[in-house]
C-alpha positions as CSV (number, residue, x, y, z in Angstrom):
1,X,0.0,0.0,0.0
2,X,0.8,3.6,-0.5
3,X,1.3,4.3,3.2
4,X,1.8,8.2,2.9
5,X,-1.5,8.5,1.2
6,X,-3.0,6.9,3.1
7,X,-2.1,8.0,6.2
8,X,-3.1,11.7,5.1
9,X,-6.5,10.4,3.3
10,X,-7.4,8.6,7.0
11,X,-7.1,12.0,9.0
12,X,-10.7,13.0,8.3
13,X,-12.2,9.4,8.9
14,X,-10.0,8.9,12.0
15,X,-11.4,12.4,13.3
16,X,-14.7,11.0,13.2
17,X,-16.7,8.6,15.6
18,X,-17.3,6.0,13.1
19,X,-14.7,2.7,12.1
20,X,-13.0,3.4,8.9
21,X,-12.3,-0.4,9.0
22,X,-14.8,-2.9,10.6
23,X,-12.2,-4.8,13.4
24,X,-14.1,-7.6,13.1
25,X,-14.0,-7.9,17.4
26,X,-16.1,-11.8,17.5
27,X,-15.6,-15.4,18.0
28,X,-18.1,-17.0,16.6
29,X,-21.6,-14.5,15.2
30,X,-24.6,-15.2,13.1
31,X,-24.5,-13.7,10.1
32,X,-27.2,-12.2,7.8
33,X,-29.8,-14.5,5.9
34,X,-31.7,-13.9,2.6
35,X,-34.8,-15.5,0.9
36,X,-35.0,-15.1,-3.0
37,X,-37.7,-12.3,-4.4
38,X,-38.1,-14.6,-7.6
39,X,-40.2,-17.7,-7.5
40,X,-38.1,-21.0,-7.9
41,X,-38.7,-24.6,-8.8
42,X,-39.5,-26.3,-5.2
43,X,-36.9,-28.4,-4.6
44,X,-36.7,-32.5,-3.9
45,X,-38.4,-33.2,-0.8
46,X,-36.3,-35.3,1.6
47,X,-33.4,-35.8,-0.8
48,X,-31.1,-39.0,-0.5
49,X,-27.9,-36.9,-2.0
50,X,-27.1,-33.2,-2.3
51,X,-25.3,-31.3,-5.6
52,X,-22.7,-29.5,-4.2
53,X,-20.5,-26.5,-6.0
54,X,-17.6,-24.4,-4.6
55,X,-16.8,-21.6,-6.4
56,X,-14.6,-18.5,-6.0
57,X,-16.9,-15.9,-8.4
58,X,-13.6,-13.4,-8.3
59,X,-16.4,-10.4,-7.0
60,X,-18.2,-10.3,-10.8
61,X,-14.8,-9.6,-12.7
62,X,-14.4,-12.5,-15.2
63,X,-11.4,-12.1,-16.5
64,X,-10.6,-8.7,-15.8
65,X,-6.8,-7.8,-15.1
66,X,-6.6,-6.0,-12.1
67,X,-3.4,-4.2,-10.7
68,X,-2.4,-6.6,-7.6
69,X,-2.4,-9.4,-10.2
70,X,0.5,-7.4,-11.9
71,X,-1.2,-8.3,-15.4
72,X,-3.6,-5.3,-15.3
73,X,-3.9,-1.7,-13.9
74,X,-7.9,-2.0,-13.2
75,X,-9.2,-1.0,-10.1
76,X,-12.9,-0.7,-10.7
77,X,-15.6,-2.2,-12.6
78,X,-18.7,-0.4,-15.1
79,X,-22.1,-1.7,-13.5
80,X,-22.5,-3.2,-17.3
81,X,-19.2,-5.0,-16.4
82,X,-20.0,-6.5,-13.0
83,X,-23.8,-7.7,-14.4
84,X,-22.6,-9.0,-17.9
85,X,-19.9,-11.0,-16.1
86,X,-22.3,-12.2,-13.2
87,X,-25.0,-13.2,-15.4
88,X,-22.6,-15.8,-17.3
89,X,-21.5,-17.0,-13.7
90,X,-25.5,-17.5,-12.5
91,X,-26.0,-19.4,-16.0
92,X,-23.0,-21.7,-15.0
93,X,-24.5,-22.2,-12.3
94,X,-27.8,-23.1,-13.5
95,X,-26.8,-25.2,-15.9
96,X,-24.9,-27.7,-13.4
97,X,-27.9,-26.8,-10.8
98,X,-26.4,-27.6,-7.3
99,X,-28.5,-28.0,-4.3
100,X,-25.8,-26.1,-2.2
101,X,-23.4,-23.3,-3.3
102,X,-20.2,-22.3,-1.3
103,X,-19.1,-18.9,-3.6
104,X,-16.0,-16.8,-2.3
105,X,-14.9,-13.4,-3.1
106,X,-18.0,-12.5,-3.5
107,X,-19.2,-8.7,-2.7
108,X,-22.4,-7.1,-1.3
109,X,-21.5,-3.3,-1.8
110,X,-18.2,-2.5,-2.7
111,X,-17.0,0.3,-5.1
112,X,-14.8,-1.8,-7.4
113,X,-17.6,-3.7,-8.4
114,X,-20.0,-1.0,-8.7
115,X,-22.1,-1.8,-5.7
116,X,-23.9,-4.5,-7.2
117,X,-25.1,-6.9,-4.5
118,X,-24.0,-10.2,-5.9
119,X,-25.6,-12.7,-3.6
120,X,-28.6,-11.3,-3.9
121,X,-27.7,-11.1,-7.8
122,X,-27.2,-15.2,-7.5
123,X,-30.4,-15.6,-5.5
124,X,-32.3,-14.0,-8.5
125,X,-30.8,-15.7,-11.4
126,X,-30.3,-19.4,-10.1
127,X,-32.8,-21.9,-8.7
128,X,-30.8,-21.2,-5.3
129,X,-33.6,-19.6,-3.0
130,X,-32.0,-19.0,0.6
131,X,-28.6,-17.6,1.2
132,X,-26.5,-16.3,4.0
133,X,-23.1,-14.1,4.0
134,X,-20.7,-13.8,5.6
135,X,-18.1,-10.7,5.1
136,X,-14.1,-10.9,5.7
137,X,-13.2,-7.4,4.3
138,X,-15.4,-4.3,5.7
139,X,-14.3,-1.4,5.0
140,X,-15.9,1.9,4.5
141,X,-12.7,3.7,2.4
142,X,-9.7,2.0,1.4
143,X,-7.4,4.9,0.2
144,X,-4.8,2.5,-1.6
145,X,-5.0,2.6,-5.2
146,X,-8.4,4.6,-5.4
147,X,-10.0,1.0,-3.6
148,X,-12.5,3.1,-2.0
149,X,-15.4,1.2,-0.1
150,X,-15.2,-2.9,0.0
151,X,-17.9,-5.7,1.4
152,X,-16.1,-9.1,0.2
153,X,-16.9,-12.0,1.8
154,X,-18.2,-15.6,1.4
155,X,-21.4,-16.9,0.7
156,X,-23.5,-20.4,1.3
157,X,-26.7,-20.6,-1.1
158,X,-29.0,-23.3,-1.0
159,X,-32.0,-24.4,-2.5
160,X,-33.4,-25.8,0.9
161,X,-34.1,-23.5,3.9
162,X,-31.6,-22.2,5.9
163,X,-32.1,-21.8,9.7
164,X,-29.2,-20.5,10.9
165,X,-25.8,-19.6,9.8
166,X,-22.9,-18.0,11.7
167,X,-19.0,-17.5,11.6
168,X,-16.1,-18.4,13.0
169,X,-13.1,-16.1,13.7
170,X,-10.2,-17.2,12.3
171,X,-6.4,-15.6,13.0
172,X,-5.4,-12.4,11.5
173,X,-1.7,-12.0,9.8
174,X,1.3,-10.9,12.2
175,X,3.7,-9.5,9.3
176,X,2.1,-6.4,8.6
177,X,2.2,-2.7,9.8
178,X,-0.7,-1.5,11.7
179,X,-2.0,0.4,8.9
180,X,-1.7,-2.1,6.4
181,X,-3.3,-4.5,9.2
182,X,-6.3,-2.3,9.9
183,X,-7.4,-2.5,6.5
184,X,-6.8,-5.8,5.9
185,X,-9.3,-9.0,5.2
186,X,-10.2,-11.1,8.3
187,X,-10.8,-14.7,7.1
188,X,-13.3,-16.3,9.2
189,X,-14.9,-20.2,8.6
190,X,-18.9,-19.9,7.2
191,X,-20.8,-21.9,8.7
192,X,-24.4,-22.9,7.8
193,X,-27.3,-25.2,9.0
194,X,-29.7,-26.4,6.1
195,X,-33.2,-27.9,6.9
196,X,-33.4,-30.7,3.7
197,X,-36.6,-31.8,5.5
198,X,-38.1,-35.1,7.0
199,X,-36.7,-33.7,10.1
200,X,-32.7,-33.7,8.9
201,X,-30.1,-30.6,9.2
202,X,-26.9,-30.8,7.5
203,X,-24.7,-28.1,8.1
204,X,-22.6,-26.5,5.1
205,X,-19.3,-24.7,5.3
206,X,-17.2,-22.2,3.1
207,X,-14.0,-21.4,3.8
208,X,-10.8,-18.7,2.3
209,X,-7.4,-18.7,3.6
210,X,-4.9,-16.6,3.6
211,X,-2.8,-16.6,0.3
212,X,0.5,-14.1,0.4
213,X,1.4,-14.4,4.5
214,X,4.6,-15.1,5.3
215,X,4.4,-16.2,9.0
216,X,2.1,-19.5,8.8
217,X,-0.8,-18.1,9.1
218,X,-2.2,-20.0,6.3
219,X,-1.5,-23.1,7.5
220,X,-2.9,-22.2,10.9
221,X,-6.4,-21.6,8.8
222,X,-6.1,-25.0,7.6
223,X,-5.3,-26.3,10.9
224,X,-8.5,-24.9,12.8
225,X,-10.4,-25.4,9.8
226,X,-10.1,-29.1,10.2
227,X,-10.3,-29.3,13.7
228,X,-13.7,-27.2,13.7
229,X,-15.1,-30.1,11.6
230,X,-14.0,-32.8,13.7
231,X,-16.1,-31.3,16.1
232,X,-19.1,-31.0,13.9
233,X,-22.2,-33.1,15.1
234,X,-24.3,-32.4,12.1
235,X,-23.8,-34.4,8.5
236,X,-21.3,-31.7,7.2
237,X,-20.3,-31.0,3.6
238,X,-16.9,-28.4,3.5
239,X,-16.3,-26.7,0.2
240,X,-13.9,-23.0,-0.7
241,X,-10.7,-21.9,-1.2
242,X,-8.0,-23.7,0.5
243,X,-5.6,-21.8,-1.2
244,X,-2.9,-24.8,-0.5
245,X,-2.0,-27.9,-3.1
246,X,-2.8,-31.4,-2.6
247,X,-0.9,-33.9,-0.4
248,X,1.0,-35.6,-3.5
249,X,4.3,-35.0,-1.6
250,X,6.0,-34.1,1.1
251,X,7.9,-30.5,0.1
252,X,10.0,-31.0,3.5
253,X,11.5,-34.1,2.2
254,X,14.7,-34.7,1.1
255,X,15.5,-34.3,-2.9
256,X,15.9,-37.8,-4.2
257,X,13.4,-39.5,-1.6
258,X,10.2,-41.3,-2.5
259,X,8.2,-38.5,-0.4
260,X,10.2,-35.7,-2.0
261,X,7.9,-33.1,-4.6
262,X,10.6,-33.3,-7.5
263,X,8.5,-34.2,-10.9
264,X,5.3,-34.8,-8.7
265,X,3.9,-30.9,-7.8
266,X,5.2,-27.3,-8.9
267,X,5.2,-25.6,-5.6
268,X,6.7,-22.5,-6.9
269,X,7.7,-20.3,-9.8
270,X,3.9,-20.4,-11.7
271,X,4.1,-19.3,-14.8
272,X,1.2,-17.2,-14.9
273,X,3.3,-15.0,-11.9
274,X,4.7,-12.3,-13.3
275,X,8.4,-11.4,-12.3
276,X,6.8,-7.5,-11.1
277,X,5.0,-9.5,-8.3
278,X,8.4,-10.8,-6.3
279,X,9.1,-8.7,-3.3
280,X,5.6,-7.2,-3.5
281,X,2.6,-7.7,-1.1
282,X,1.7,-10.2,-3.4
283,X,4.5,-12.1,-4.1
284,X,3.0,-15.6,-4.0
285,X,5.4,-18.1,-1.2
286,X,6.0,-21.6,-1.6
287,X,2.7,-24.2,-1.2
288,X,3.3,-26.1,1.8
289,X,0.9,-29.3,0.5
290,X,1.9,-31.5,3.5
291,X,-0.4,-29.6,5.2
292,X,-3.7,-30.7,3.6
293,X,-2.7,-34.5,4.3
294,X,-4.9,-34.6,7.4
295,X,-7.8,-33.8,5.2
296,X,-7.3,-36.6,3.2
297,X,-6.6,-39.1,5.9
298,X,-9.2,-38.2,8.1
299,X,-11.7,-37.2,5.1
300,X,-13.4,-37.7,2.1
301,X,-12.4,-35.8,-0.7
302,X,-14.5,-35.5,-3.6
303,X,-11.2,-35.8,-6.1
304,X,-8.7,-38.7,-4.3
305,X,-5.3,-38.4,-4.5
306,X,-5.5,-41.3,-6.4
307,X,-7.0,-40.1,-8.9
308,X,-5.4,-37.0,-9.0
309,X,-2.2,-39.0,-9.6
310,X,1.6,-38.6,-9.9
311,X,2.8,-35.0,-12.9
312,X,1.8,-32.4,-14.2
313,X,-0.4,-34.7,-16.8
314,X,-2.1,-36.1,-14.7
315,X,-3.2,-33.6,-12.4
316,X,-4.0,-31.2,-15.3
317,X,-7.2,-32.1,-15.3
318,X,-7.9,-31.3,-11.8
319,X,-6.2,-27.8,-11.7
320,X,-8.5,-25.4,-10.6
321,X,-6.3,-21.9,-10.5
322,X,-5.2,-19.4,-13.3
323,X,-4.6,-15.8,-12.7
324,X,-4.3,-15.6,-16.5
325,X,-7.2,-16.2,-18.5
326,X,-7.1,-17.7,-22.0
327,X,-6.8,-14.4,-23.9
328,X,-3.8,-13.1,-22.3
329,X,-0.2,-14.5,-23.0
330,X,2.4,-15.1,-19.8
331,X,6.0,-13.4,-20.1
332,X,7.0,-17.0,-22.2
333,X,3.9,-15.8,-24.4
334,X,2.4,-19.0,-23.2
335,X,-2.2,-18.4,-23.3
336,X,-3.3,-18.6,-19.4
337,X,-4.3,-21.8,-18.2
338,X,-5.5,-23.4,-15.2
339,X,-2.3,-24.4,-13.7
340,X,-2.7,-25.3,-10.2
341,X,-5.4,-26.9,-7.3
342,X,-6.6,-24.7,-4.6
343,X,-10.4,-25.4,-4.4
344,X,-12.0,-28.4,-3.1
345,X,-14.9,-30.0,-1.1
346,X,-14.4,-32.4,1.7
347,X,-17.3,-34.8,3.5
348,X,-17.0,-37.2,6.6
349,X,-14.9,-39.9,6.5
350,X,-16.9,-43.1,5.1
351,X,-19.5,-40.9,3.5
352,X,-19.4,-41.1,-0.4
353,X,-19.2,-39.0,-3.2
354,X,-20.4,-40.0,-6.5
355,X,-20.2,-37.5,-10.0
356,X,-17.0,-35.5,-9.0
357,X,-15.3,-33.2,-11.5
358,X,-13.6,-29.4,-11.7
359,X,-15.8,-27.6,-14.5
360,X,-12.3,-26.5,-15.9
361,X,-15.3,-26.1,-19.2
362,X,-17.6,-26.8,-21.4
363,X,-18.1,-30.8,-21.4
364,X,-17.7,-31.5,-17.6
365,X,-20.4,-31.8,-15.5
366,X,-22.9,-31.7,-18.3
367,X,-21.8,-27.5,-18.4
368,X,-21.2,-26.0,-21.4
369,X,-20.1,-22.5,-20.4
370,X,-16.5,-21.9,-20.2
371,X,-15.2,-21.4,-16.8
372,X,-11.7,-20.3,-17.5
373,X,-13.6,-17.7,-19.1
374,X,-15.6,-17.0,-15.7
375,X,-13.3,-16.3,-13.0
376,X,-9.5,-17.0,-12.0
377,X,-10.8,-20.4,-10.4
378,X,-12.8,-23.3,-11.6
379,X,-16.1,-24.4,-9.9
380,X,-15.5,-27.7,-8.2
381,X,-18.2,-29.9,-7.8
382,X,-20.0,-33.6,-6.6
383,X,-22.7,-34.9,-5.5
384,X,-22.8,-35.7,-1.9
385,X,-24.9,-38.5,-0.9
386,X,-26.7,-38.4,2.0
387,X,-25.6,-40.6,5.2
């Protein structure tokens, strides 16, 4: 951030009673909950299995290039912009027609995306009828690069009733300055309880961790993310933005032993990262994949490692990350492709998944929209069946 602008812009806002930044001062909350306007197909009445999608919708942008990606210099959106691009997301979604959505990065009433409330956009344009969100980043005026105001959060829609939702606090960053800090995201774990009827709850959860810390505060997301559904009483479904690869490896292992990452993951050095982006506030730092090997031992995950396999081949299929989309060419002058997995969904252990896929596009799923075209990360989706 520009710290001497902002400083000076904050004067006026500090003089004032109100937060410039909300502090975000809970545990554990409820959080707001919606009921769609429009009239929607009534859904299955006491299902056996549950579509599920996980999506981060990039707040309405598509494939905008945006100036902390350090591909773009955008730092607002037209309204035109924000709806043409949402509308392509809602038909996505309608075409693959989940029962439950988990959408990150999604915004309520921020100025970059021309404060166009997008859940309630999604509750108007899919069959999805009930939705609660919960916000990370609430701030009423972000100086830094002409931000201005931001409501970004995370979202759970569903088709069935919800009948309570709430979230959970998660740890904030300790490597920034205090102004940088103040207006700064706060993660927290989305937690919702869905009424499928015939007297069952289920309880859905979205999740975003940190991405560009340097002090392990990622990992300690991941860490309390799994132990918060180990405590879970309720049949729980877990979908978002992990923002960490897949257990293939061990990248604390030695090079040249059977647990060692060489020729089985990339954990560094993308090529969609521009060279502009090292030393920056967004430099990306290593994956640390060992990490996410509790979730698959203790788990269900709706793509197995085994199936995900051994290469780059392999995996390709599953990637569910590009900051590049397909019309823009990497420093190599390479088109932008998905290129890495960071999204997934997760179920108790000895539940089952059946119909799992990343909509990386059209053909998968039964979708025929192009995703890559969508946002800078894939839908991932299954269907859950029912314990």
């Amino acid at each position: 951030m520009r710290r001497p602008l902002l400083l000076l812009s904050l004067l006026p806002l500090l003089a004032g009673c109100e937060w410039v930044a909300n502090p975000m001062k809970f545990t554990r909350e409820d959080v707001p909950r919606f009921k769609a306007y429009t009239e929607h197909p009534a859904p299955v009445a006491q299902p056996t299995a549950l579509k599920v999608m996980a999506w981060n919708v990039k707040y309405g942008a598509c494939r905008i290039d945006f100036w902390f990606d350090f591909w773009g210099d955008r730092v607002q959106m037209t309204p035109t912009e924000v709806t043409d691009c949402l509308g392509k997301v809602a038909a996505l979604i309608r075409e693959y027609d989940p029962d439950i959505l988990m959408a990150e990065e999604i915004e309520v009433g921020s100025k970059r995306s021309a404060y166009i409330d997008q859940v309630r956009f999604l509750l108007e344009n899919t069959n999805l009828r009930y939705a609660a969100y919960m916000p990370a980043w609430d701030s009423r005026y972000v100086p830094s690069e002409g931000v201005g105001r931001i409501d970004m959060g995370n979202a759970i829609l569903s088709r069935y009733p919800i009948t309570q939702a709430e979230h959970i606090r998660q740890k904030d960053r300790t490597d920034q300055d205090v102004l940088t800090e103040t207006f700064y995201l706060n993660r927290s774990i989305g937690r919702a309880e869905v009424d499928v009827g015939g007297g069952r709850t289920i309880a859905a959860y979205v999740v975003h961790t940190e991405a560009y810390d340097q002090d392990g505060t990622k990992q300690a997301h991941i860490q309390q993310i799994h132990d918060t559904l180990r405590e879970e009483t309720l049949p729980w479904v877990l979908g978002g933005d992990l923002n960490e690869l897949p257990p293939v490896c061990d990248e604390r292992a030695a090079p040249g032993t059977p647990e060692s990452c060489e020729g089985k993951l990339r954990l560094s050095h993308f090529l969609d990262e521009r060279a502009s982006s090292i030393g920056t506030d967004f430099e990306q730092p290593p994956y640390t994949p060992s990490v996410m090997k509790q979730y698959y031992d203790d788990f269900e995950p709706f793509i197995p490692l085994s199936r995900y396999g051994v290469g780059e081949e392999n995996q390709r299929r599953y990637f569910t990350h590009s900051i590049l989309g397909p019309d823009m060419l990497n420093d190599q002058g390479v088109p932008g492709d998905w290129n890495r997995t960071l999204d997934y969904l997760f179920i108790r252990k000895g539940e089952v998944w059946t119909d799992t896929d990343v909509i990386q596009g059209p053909g998968r799923l039964g979708v025929q929209s192009d995703a890559l075209r969508l946002s800078d990360h894939a839908p991932v989706a299954g269907t859950w069946r029912l314990p």
